[in-house]
C-alpha positions as CSV (number, residue, x, y, z in Angstrom):
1,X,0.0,0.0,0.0
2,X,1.6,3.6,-0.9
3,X,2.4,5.9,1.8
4,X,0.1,8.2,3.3
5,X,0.1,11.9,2.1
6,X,-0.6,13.9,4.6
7,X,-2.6,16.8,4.5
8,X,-0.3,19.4,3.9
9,X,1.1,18.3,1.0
10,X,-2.2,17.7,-0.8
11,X,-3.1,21.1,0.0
12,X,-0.4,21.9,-1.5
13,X,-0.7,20.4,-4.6
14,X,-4.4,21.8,-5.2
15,X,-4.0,25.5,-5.4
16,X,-6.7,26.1,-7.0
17,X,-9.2,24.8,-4.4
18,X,-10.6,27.5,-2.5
19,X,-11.7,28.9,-6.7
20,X,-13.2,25.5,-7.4
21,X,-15.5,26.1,-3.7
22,X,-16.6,29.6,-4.5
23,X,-20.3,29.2,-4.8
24,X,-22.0,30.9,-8.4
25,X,-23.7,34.4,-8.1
26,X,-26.6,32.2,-9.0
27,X,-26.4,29.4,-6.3
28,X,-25.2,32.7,-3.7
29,X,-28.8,34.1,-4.8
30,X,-30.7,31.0,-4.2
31,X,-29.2,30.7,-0.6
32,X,-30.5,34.1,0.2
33,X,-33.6,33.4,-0.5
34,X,-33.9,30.2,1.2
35,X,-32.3,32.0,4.5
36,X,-34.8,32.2,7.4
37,X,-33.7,36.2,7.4
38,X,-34.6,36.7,3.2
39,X,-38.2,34.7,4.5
40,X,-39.1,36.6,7.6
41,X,-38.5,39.6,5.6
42,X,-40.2,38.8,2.7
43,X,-43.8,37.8,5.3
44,X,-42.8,41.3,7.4
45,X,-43.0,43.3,4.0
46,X,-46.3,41.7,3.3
47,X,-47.8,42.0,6.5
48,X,-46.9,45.6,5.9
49,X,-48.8,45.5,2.7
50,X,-51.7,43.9,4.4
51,X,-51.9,46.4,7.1
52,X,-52.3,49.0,5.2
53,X,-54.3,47.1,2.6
54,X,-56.5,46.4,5.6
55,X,-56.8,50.3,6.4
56,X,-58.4,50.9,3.1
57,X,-60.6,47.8,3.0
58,X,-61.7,48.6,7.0
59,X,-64.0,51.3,5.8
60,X,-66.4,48.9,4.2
61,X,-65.8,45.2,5.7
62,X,-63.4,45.8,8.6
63,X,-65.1,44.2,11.2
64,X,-65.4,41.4,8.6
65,X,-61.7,41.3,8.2
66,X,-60.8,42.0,11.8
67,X,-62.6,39.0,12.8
68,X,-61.1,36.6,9.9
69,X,-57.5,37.8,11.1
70,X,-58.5,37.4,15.2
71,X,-59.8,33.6,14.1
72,X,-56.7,32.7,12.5
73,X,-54.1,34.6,14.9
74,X,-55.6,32.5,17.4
75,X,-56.5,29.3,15.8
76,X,-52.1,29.0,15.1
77,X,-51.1,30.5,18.9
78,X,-53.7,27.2,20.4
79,X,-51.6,25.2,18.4
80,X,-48.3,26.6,19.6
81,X,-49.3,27.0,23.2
82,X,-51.1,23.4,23.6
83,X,-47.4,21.7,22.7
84,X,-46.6,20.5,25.7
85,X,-42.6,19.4,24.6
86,X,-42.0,22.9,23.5
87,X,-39.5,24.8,25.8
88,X,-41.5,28.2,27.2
89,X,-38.8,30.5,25.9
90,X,-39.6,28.7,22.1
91,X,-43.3,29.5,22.7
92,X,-42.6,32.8,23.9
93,X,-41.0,34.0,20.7
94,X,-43.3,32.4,18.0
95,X,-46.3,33.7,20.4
96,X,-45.0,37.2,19.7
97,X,-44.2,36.7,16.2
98,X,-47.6,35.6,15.5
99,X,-49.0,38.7,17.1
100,X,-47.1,41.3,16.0
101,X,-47.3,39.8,12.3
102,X,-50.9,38.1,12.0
103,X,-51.4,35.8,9.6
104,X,-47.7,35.7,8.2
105,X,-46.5,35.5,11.4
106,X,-48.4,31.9,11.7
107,X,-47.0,31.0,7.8
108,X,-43.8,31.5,9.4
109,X,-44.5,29.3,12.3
110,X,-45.7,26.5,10.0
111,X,-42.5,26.7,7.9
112,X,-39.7,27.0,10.2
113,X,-41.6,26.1,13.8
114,X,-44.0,23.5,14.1
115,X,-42.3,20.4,14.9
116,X,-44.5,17.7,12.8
117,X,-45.0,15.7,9.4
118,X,-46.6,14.5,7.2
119,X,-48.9,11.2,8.1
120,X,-47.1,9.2,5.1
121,X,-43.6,10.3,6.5
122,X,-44.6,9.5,10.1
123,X,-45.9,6.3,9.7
124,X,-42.5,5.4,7.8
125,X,-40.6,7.1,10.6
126,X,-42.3,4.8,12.8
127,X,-41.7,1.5,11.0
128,X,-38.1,2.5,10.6
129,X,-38.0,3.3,14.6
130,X,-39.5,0.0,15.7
131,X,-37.4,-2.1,13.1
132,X,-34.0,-0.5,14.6
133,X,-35.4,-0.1,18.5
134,X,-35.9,-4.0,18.3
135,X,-32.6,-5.1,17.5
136,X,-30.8,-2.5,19.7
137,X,-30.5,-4.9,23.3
138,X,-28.9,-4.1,26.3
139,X,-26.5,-6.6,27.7
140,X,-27.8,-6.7,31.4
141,X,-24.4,-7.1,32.6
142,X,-22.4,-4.1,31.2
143,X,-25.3,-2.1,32.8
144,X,-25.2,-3.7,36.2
145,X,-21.7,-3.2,35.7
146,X,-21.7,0.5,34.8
147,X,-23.9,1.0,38.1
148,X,-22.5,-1.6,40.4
149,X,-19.2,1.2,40.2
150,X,-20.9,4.7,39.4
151,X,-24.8,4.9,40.8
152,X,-25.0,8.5,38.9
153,X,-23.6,7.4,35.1
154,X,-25.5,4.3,35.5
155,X,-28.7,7.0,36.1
156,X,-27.9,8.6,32.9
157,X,-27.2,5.7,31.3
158,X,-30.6,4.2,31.8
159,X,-32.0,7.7,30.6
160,X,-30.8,7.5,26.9
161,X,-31.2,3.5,27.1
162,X,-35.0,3.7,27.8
163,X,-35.5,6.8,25.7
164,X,-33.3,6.8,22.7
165,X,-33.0,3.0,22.9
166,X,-29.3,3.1,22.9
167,X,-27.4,0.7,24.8
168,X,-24.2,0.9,26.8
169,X,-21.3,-1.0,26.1
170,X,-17.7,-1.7,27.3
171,X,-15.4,0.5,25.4
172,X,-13.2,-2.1,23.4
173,X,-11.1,0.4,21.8
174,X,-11.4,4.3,21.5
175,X,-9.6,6.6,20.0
176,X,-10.0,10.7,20.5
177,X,-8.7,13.5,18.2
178,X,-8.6,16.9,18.7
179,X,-7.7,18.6,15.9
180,X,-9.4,17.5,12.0
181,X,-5.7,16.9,10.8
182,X,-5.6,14.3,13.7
183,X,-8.3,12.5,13.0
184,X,-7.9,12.5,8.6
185,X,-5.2,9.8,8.6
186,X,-6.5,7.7,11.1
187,X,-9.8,8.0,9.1
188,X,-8.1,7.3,5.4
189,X,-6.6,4.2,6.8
190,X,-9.5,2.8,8.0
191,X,-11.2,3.2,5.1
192,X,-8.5,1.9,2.9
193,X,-8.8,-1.2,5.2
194,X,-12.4,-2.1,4.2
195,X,-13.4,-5.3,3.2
196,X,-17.0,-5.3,3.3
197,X,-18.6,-1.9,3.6
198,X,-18.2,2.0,4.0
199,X,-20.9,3.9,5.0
200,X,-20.7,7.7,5.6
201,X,-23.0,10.4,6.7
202,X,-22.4,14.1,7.1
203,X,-24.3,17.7,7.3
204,X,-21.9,19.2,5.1
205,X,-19.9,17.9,1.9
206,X,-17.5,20.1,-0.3
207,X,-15.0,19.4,-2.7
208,X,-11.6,19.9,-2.5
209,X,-8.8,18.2,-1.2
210,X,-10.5,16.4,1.6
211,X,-13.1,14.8,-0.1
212,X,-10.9,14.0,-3.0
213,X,-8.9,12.2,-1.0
214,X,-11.8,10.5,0.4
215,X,-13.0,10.0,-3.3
216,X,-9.9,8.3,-4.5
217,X,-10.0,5.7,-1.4
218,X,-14.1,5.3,-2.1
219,X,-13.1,4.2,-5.9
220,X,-10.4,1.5,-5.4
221,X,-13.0,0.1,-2.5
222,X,-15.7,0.1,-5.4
223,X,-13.6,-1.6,-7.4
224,X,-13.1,-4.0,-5.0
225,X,-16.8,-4.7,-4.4
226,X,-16.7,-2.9,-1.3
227,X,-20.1,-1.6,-0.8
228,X,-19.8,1.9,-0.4
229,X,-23.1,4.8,0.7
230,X,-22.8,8.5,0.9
231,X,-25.6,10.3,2.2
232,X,-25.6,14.2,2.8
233,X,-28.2,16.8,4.2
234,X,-30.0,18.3,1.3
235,X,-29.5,21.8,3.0
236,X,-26.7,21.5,4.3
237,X,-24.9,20.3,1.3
238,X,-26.8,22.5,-1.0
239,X,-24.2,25.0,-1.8
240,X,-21.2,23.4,-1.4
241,X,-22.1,20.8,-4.1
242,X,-22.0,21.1,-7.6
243,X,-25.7,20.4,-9.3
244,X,-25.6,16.6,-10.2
245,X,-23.2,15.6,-7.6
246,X,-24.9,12.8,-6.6
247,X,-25.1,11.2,-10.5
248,X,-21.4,11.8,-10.7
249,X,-20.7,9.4,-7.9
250,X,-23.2,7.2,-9.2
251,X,-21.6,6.4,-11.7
252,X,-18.5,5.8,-10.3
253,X,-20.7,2.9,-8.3
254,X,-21.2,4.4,-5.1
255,X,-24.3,4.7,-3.9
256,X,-26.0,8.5,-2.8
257,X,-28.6,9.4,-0.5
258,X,-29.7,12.8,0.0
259,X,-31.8,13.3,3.2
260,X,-34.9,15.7,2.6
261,X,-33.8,16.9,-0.5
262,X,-35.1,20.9,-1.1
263,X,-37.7,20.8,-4.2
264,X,-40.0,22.3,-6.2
265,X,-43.3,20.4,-5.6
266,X,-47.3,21.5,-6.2
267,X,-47.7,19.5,-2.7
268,X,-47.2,21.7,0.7
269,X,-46.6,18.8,2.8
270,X,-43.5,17.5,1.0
271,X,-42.0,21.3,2.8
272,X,-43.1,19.7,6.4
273,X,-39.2,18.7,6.6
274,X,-37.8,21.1,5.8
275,X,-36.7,22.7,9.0
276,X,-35.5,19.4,10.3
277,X,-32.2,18.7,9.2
278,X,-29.7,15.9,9.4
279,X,-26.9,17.6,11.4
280,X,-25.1,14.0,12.2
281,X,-21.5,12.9,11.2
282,X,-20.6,9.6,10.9
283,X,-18.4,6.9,9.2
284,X,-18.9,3.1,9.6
285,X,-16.7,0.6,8.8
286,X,-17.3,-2.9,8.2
287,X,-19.2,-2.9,11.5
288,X,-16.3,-2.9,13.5
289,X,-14.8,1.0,12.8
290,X,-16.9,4.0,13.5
291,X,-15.4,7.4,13.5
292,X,-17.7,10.1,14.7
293,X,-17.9,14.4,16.3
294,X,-18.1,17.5,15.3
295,X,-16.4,17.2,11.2
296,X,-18.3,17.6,7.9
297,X,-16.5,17.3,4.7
298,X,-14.8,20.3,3.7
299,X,-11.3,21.6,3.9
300,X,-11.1,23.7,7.4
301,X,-12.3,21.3,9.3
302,X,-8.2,19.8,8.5
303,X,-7.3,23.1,8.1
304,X,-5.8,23.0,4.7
305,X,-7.9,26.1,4.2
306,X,-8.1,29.0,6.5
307,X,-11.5,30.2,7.7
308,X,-12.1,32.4,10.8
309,X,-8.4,31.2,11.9
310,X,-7.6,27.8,13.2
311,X,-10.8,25.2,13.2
312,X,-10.9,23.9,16.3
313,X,-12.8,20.5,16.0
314,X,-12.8,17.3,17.9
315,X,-13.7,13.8,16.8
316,X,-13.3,10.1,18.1
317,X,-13.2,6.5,16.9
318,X,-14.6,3.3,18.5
319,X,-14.3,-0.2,17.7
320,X,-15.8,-3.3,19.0
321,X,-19.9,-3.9,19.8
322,X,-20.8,-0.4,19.6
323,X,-20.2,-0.3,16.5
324,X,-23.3,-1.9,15.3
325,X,-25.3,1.4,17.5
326,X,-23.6,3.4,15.0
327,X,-24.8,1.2,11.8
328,X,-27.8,1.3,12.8
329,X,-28.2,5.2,12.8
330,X,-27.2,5.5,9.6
331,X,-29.2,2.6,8.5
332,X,-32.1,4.0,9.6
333,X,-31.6,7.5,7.9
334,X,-30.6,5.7,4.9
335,X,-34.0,3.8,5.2
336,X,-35.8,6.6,5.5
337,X,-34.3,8.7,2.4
338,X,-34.4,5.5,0.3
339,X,-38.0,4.1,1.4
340,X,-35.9,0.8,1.8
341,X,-36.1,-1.7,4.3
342,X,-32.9,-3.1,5.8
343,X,-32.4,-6.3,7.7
344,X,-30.4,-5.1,10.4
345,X,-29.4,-8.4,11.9
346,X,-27.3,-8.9,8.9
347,X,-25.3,-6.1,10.5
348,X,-24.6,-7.3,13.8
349,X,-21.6,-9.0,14.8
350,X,-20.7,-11.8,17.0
351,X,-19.8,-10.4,20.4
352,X,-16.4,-10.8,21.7
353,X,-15.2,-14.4,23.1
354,X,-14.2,-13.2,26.2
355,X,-15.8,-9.8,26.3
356,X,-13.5,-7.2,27.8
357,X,-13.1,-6.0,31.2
358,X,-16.2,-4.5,32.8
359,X,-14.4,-1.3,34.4
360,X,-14.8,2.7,34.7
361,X,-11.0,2.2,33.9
362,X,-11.3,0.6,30.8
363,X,-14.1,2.4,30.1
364,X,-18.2,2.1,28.7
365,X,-19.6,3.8,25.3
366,X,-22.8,4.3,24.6
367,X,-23.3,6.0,21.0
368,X,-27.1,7.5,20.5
369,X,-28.8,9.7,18.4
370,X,-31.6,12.3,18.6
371,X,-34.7,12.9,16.6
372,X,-36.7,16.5,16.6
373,X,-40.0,14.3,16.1
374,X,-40.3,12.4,18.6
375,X,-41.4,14.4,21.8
376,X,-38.1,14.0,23.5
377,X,-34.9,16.0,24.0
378,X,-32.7,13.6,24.0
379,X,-29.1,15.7,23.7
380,X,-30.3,18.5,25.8
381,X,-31.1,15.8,28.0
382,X,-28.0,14.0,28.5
383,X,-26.3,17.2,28.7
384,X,-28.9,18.4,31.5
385,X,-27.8,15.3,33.0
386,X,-23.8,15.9,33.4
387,X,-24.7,19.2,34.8
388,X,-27.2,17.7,37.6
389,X,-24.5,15.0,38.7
390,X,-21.2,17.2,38.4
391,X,-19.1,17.4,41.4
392,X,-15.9,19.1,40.8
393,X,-16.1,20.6,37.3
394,X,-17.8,20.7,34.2
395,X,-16.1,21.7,30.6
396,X,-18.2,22.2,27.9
397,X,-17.2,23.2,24.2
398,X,-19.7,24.7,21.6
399,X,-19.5,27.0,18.7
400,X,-23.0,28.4,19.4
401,X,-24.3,29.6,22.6
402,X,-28.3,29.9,22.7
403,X,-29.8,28.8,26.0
404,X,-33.2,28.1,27.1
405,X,-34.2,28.6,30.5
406,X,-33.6,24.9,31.9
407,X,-29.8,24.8,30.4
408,X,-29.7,28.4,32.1
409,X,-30.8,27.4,35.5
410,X,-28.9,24.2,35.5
411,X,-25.6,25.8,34.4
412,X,-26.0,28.9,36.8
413,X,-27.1,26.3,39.6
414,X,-24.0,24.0,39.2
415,X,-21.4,27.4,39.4
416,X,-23.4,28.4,42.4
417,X,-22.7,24.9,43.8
418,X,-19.3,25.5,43.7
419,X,-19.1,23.5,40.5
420,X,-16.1,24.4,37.9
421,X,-18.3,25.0,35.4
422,X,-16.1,26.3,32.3
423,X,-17.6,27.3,28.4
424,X,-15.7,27.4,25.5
425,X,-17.0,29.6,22.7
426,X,-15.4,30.5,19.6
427,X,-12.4,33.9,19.1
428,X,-13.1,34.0,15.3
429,X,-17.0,33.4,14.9
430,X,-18.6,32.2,11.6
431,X,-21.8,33.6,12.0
432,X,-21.7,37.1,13.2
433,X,-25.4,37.3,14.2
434,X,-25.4,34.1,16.0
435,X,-22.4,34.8,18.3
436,X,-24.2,38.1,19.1
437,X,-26.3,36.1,20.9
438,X,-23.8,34.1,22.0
439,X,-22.3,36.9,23.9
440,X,-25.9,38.1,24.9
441,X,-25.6,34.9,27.6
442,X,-22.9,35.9,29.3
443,X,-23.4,38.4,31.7
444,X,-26.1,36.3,33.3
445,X,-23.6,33.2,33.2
446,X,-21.0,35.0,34.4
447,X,-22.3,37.0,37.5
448,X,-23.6,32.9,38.5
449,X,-19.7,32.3,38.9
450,X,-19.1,30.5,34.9
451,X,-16.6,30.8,33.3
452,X,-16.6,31.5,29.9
453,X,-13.6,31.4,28.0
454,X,-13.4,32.5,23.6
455,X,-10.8,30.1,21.9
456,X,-8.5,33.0,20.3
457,X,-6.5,31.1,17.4
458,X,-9.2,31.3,16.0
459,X,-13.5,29.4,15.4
460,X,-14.7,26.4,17.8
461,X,-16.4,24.4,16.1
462,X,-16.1,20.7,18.7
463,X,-19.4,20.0,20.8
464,X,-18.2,18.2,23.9
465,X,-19.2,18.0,27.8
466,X,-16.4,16.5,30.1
467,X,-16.6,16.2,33.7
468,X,-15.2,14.9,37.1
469,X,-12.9,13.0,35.2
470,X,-15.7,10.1,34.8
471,X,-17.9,11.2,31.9
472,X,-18.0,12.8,28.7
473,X,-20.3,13.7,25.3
474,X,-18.7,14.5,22.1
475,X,-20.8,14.3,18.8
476,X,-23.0,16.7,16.8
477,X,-25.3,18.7,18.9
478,X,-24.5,22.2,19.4
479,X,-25.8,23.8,22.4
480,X,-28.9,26.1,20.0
481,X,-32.3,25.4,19.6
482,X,-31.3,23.9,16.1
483,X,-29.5,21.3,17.5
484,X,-31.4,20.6,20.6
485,X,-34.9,20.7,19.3
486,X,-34.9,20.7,15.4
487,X,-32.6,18.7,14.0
488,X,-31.4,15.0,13.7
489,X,-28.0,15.0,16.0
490,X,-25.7,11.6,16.8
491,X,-23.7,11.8,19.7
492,X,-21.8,9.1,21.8
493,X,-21.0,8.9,25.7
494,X,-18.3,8.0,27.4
495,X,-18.2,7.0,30.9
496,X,-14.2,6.4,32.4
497,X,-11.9,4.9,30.1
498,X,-9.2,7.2,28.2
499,X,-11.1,9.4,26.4
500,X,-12.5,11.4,29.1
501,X,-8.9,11.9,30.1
502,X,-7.8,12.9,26.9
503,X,-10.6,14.9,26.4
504,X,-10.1,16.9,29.1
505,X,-6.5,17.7,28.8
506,X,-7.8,19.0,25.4
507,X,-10.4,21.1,26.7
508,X,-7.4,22.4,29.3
509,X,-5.2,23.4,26.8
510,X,-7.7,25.0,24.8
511,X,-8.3,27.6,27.8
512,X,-4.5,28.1,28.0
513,X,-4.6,29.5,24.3
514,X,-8.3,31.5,25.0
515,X,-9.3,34.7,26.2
516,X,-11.4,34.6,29.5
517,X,-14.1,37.2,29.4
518,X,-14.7,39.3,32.2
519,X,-18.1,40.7,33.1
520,X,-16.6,43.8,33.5
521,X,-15.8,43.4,29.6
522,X,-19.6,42.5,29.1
523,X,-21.0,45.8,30.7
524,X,-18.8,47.7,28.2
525,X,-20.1,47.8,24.6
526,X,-22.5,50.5,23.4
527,X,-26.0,50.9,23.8
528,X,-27.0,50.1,20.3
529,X,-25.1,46.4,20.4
530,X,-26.8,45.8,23.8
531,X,-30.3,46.6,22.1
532,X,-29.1,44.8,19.0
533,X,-28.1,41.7,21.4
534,X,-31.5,42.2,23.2
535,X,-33.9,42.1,19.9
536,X,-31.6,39.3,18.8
537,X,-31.8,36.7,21.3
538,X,-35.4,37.2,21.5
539,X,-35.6,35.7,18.4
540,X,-32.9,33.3,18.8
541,X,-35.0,30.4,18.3
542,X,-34.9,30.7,14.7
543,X,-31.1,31.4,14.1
């Protein structure tokens, strides 16, 4: 087998890379009016039209009109206040929305709100969701293990077993990286190394030298009769894909699945998904790889091209029986975007003759994923969970910063606690309007006793909890209301074993290289930014 190149040298051979990722005017166009920002402008420019429509038609048939408008404004806010799985502060803001903008106001809500589909989508939803809920079984004794040795991980381990149906196991083999050029190599091998399958699953794809590097593995699998699956977020990949991308690899024999692809239809419910994406990131390997965190496909997330600074991202691999947890999430997307069925138990491995070591030293895994359609929220959840057991300290990582009042309470109650209870946000943000927000959350953490530390080389991209040395969470889920209530997010805990270790010597000598803001700093910015900050987080449910 030839050598491995690393990174920098293929970035150094493809100058013309960051050219060939330049979106078209046109495609630049089409994203703007897509945006949630182009659309709530759009409705607040015809409820403007409306209103003063209205004015004129008042003098013959207002009370008419008046009436229509009252029925419908409150026909949409029963709907939004009777959920009982929405979080108050996400009421809050689409109740005002859909007052201050009748009728458009509750067009937005249907589009980019209301959590829901389709009958026809449920129902296949469902079937996939018992299929892969039957053949996910917890071994009794890794769990009476796990709680035998820690009463409060075995507590939260029974929480995403019972209601995300994932089961602990012992952590065969992990490994964690903290940088994207860490965890490439490591990656390319394994792939190179396949003999049976390669399955892959990410938010974001973009060519360049990452995923032509990626590609050029994919082929010589193919030709090996290697079955190989892509699969891709039709949003998320939207503009950093040329148009056809999908028949291109086709052709090449690998297979494409594009999870609730945007298009043109006569039929409104084929939009119901459109505000839930698939935010997960995940390679499988032959059932006994998996490589998994916060990495799409695209070139700064190795950092062979420079945006907002250094990419700070974080990523792991696990081998052995949880493994098949992580086949089975993609399965199940990939059943869904198909409208296949998939035999799962052709999946599953024999288990380990003898099984490992059942010890916080060597470690439990338990990989899981989240749904926005199923009543419960799962990563918020788990995360909720770290906070309520912590100790000593609690280090969390996240590139976006948007709170709802339970993560606000439990955060502010563990500092008071006299819990260490450190953030990491990004120095260089990628979303200006978003890490407004961000920053609108930090006097209120701050004056609680968190601390709150902005990663200065450059954007922080890695979602991860770690505390008391015993537990940690790394996977997709940023700490938003995307993430935690809308999308489709994978994640994987780890109770004891190395990676908590590692992981936290990571998250240590990320604060070494940060700047830790004061609240003194967050009392001194001008009146129109803390306005600005103040209309923005109100509506921070839709960023």
């Amino acid at each position: 087998m030839p050598p491995q190149t690393p990174p920098d040298t293929l970035a150094a051979d493809r100058p013309t890379d960051k050219k060939r990722s330049t979106p078209s005017l046109f495609r630049r166009i089409v994203r703007v009016v897509l945006s949630k920002t182009f659309l709530a402008a759009l409705l607040a420019l015809l409820q403007i039209v409306v209103f003063f429509g209205l004015i004129y038609w008042f003098a013959n048939i207002g009370a008419m009109a008046y009436g229509a408008i009252t029925v419908i404004t409150v026909l949409v806010l029963v709907v939004v206040l009777e959920k009982d799985d929405l979080n108050p502060a996400y009421k809050l803001m689409w109740t005002l929305v859909i007052l201050l903008m009748p009728i458009f106001g509750a067009v937005f809500y249907l589009v980019w709100g209301h959590r829901t589909v389709p009958r026809k989508k449920r129902r296949l939803l469902l079937e996939i969701d018992a299929r892969t809920k039957a053949t996910l079984r917890q071994d009794n004794a890794v769990m009476d293990a796990l709680k035998q040795q820690d009463d409060h991980l075995a507590q939260s381990a029974h929480y995403l077993l019972q209601n995300a149906s994932s089961p602990v196991y012992p952590a065969t083999h992990t490994e964690y990286y903290p940088l994207g050029e860490d965890f490439f190599p490591r990656f390319l091998d394994s792939i190179k190394a396949a003999e049976k399958y390669i399955f892959m699953q990410y938010y974001i794809w973009e060519e360049g030298v990452m995923l032509d590097a990626t590609l050029q593995v994919l082929q010589e699998k193919v030709a090996e009769g290697v079955d190989v699956r892509l699969m891709w977020d039709g949003f998320g990949s939207l503009f950093t894909l040329p148009p056809g991308y999908d028949k291109k690899l086709r052709a090449m024999g690998i297979q494409v699945a594009v999870f609730s692809p945007l298009e043109l239809t006569t039929h409104v419910s084929d939009y119901a998904m459109l505000n839930h994406r698939d935010h997960r990131k995940l390679t499988v390997v032959d059932g006994t790889v998996a490589f998994s965190g916060g990495l799409n496909v695209a070139d700064e997330y190795i950092n062979v091209k420079e945006r907002f600074g250094v990419w700070k991202d974080t990523s792991f691999m696990v081998c052995g029986p949880a493994v098949y947890s992580m086949v089975t999430t993609f399965l199940h997307a990939w059943d869904y975007a198909t409208a296949t069925v998939t035999n799962l138990e052709d999946y599953r491995l024999p288990a380990p003759v003898p099984p490992p070591p059942l010890t916080l030293e060597n470690g439990f895994v338990q990989p899981y994923w989240d749904s926005p359609l199923d009543g419960e929220n799962v990563s918020e959840n788990a995360y909720l969970n770290i906070l309520r057991h912590a100790h000593n300290y609690v280090y969390i990582s996240t590139p976006y910063l948007i709170l709802d009042n339970e993560m606000i309470t439990n955060l502010t109650l563990a500092a008071k606690s006299g819990v260490d209870v450190r953030i990491l946000t990004p120095g260089i943000p990628d979303k200006p309007k978003v890490f407004m927000v961000t920053q609108s959350y930090y006097p209120v953490l701050l004056r609680s006793g968190v601390r709150i530390f902005e990663y200065t080389p450059g954007f922080n991209h890695a979602k991860m909890y770690v505390s008391d040395d015993k537990v940690a969470i790394i996977g997709s889920a940023n700490m938003d209301y995307r993430s935690l209530y809308l999308h489709f997010e994978n994640c994987a805990s780890f109770y004891g074993g190395i990676i908590v270790g590692q992981a936290k010597a990571d998250m240590e000598a990320s604060f070494a290289v940060a700047h830790e803001v004061s609240y003194e700093e967050t009392q001194n910015i001008s009146l129109f930014r803390r306005i600005a900050q103040i209309v923005a987080r109100f509506f921070a449910p839709l960023l």
